[in-house]
C-alpha positions, 0 to 999 in steps of 0.5 A, spaced: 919 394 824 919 388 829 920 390 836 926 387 840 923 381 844 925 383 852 928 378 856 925 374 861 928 371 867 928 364 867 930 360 873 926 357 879 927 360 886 928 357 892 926 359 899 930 361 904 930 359 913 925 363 916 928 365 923 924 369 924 918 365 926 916 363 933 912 358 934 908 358 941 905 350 943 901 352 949 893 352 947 887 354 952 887 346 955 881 349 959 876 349 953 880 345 948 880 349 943 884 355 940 882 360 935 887 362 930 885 369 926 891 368 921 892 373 916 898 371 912 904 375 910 912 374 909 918 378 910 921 382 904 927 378 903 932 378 897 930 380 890 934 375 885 933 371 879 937 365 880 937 359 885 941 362 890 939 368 891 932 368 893 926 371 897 926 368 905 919 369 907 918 370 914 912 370 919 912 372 926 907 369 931 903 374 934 898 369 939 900 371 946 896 372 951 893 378 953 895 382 960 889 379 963 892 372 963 900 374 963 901 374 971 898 367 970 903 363 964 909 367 968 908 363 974 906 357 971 913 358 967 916 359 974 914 353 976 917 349 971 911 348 966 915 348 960 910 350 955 908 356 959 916 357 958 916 358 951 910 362 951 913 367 956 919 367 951 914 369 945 911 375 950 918 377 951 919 377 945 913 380 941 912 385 946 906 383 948 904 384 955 910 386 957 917 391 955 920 387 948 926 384 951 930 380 947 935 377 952 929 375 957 926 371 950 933 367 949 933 366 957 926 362 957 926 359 951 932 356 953 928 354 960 924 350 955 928 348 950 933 345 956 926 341 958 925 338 952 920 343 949 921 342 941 918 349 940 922 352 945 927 349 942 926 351 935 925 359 937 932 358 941 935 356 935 932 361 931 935 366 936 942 363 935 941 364 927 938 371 927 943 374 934 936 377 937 939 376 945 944 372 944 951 372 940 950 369 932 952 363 932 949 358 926 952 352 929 948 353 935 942 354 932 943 348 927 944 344 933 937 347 937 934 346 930 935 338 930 932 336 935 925 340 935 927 337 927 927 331 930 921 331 935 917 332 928 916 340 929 916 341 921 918 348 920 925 345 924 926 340 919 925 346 915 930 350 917 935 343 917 934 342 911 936 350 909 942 348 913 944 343 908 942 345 903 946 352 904 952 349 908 950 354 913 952 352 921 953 344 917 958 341 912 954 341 906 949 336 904 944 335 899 942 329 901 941 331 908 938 338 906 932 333 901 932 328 908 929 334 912 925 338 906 921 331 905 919 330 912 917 337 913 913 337 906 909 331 909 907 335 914 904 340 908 910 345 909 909 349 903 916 352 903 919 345 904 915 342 899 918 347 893 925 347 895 923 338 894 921 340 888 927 344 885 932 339 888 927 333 884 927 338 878 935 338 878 936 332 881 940 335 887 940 330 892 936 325 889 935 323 882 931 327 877 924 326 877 920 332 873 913 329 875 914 329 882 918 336 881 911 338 878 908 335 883 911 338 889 910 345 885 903 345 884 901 342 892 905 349 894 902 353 888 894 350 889 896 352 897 897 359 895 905 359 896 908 365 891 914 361 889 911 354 888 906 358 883 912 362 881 915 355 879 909 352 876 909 358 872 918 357 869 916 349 868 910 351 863 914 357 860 920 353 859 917 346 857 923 343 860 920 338 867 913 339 863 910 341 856 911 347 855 904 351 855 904 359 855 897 360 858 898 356 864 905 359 865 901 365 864 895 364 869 900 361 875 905 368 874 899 371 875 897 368 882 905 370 884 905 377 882 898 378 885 901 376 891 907 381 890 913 376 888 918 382 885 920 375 880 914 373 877 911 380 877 917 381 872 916 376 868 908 377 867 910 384 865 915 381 860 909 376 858 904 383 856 911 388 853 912 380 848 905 378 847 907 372 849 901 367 851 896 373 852 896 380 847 901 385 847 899 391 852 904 396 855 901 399 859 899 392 862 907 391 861 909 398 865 905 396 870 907 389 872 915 391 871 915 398 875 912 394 880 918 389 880 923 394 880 920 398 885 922 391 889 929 392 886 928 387 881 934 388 878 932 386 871 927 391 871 932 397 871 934 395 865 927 393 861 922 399 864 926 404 859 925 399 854 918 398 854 916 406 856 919 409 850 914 404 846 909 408 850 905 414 849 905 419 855 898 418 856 899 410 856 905 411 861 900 415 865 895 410 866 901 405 867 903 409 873 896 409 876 895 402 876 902 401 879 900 406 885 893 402 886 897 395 886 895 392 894 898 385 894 893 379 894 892 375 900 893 368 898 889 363 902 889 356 903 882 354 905 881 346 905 888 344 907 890 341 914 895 345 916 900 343 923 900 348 928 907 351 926 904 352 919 898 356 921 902 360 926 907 361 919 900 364 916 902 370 921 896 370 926 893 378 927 889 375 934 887 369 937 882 368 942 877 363 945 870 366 945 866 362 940 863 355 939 860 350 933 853 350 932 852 342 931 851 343 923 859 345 923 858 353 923 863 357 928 859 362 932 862 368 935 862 376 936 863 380 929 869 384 931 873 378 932 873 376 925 873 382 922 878 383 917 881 375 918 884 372 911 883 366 915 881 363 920 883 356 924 881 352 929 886 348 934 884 342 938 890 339 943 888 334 947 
């Protein structure tokens, strides 16, 4: 008897504003150069299948100074030193030196923000679009988010672009929403450079090119991004922007449901209850979808059943385990110039500046510091 084919979900994913980030832009101008220790991450968001209703990955910055320098960059933002205003924001903020205290957040963002201070800026209209210290208002938080966007700050112009698109605090436009999602993906802001790709891939905004679709999903897949892999990996399933090629859609669900992206998980479990592309195993197939359920895939409820009456208890056993010693991978993005607000996207553990560069390019520091970095950046200013 031939088994039932399960259905898999089909459409590409956008990713939502992250208005949880905090951007910090004040470095360590006495030595030039700041130490980044960043392990990515990002905020559990929506589990859903279509366009509209997608993942938002978020990251809070967690680079502020330790006690030993607070007193300092509170009175240097006392004095006016926008910079150290914005930073004493994110102290407030995180809770880092001091009580976390939301208001007083808001209250020194906008100190900077007022001063012309993009990332003050950006955290003031981050603050309006969550209602962290202040009353929600997404029209506020627009009008903040333009003008650290128009000063170049790339996860501005990103949220900008989110505005449009979902016509949230904005009249809807995706024209606009494209404007902005350009100008941020040219800074390599991954997020930014697969919601380009979705709306080059149904013509949204701009007219249809699959190429440049193709192109946009797999520069945020090869960079590690979970939904660019996830969309590489509809577009090789599909057939419909590229030839359709199943390994290909395979490898690339994988890297996305290693990551822990609940959409891609289902699929490749689908992909194994199927033998699509690769050979049929139900165990493998009860791993992937339990995982994706356990996110609260809605998909997954109805197919998990399905897959486990075709299994014996010794398989579902096996299957369980698996699941149960699952850890997400932490995809990084080595090789890549990054700006400032996309390593602080990354969720910086640490920060410091406690090193230096032998002449042959080799960073030399103390063992405990980089214990457990996923990556480490380095950032100059001048």
């Amino acid at each position: 008897m031939k088994l039932k084919q399960l259905c898999a979900e089909t459409n590409s994913l956008e990713v939502n504003p992250s208005i949880s980030r905090r951007v910090t832009l004040l470095l360590c101008r006495t030595v030039g150069l700041f130490l980044i220790l960043a392990m990515q991450g990002c905020g559990k968001g929506k589990n859903a299948p279509s366009v509209e209703e997608n993942p938002s990955l978020t990251a809070i910055e967690n680079s502020t100074p330790k006690q030993s320098g607070f007193v300092e960059v509170k009175t240097r933002a006392e004095r006016g030193d926008a910079d150290a205003q914005n930073l004493l924001g994110c102290c407030y903020y995180n809770g880092d030196s001091i009580d976390k205290d939301y208001a007083q957040a808001v209250n020194w963002w906008r100190k900077a923000a007022e001063q012309g201070e993009a990332a003050g800026q950006f955290n003031l209209g981050s603050s309006y679009s969550e209602g962290s210290g202040v009353a929600k208002d997404q029209e506020e938080a627009v009008k903040w988010y333009r003008k650290a966007a128009e000063q170049g700050l790339d996860t501005a112009q990103y949220n900008l672009g989110c505005a449009y698109r979902d016509g949230d605090g904005v009249t809807k436009d995706k024209s606009e929403a494209v404007k902005w999602f350009r100008k941020a993906a040219e800074q390599e802001d991954l997020e930014a450079q697969c919601n380009l790709g979705t709306f080059y891939a149904k013509g949204e905004g701009v007219t249809k090119d699959a190429g440049e679709a193709i192109k946009l999903f797999r520069k945020a897949a090869e960079q590690g991004l979970a939904v660019g892999q996830y969309n590489l990996a509809q577009s090789y399933y599909k057939g419909d922007i590229i030839a359709k090629d199943l390994p290909e859609a395979i490898k690339w669900y994988r890297k996305a449901a290693e990551q822990g992206l609940d959409a891609a998980q289902y699929n490749l479990g689908v992909r194994y209850a199927n033998g699509e592309g690769l050979p049929k195993n139900y165990v493998e197939a009860y791993k992937w979808v339990s995982l994706s359920l356990a996110q609260g895939f809605e998909s997954a409820e109805k197919n998990l059943p399905v897959i486990e009456s075709r299994m014996t208890p010794e398989q579902i056993g096996e299957a369980q385990q698996l699941a149960r010693e699952f850890e997400p991978r932490k995809a990084l993005a080595a090789g890549t110039s990054r700006s400032l607000a996309r390593i602080i996207d990354s969720r910086p553990a640490a920060s410091g500046t406690g090193f230096f560069i032998s002449a042959d390019g080799f960073l030399i520091t103390n063992e405990h510091v980089v214990r457990d970095a996923a990556q480490i950046r380095l950032v100059t200013r001048v």
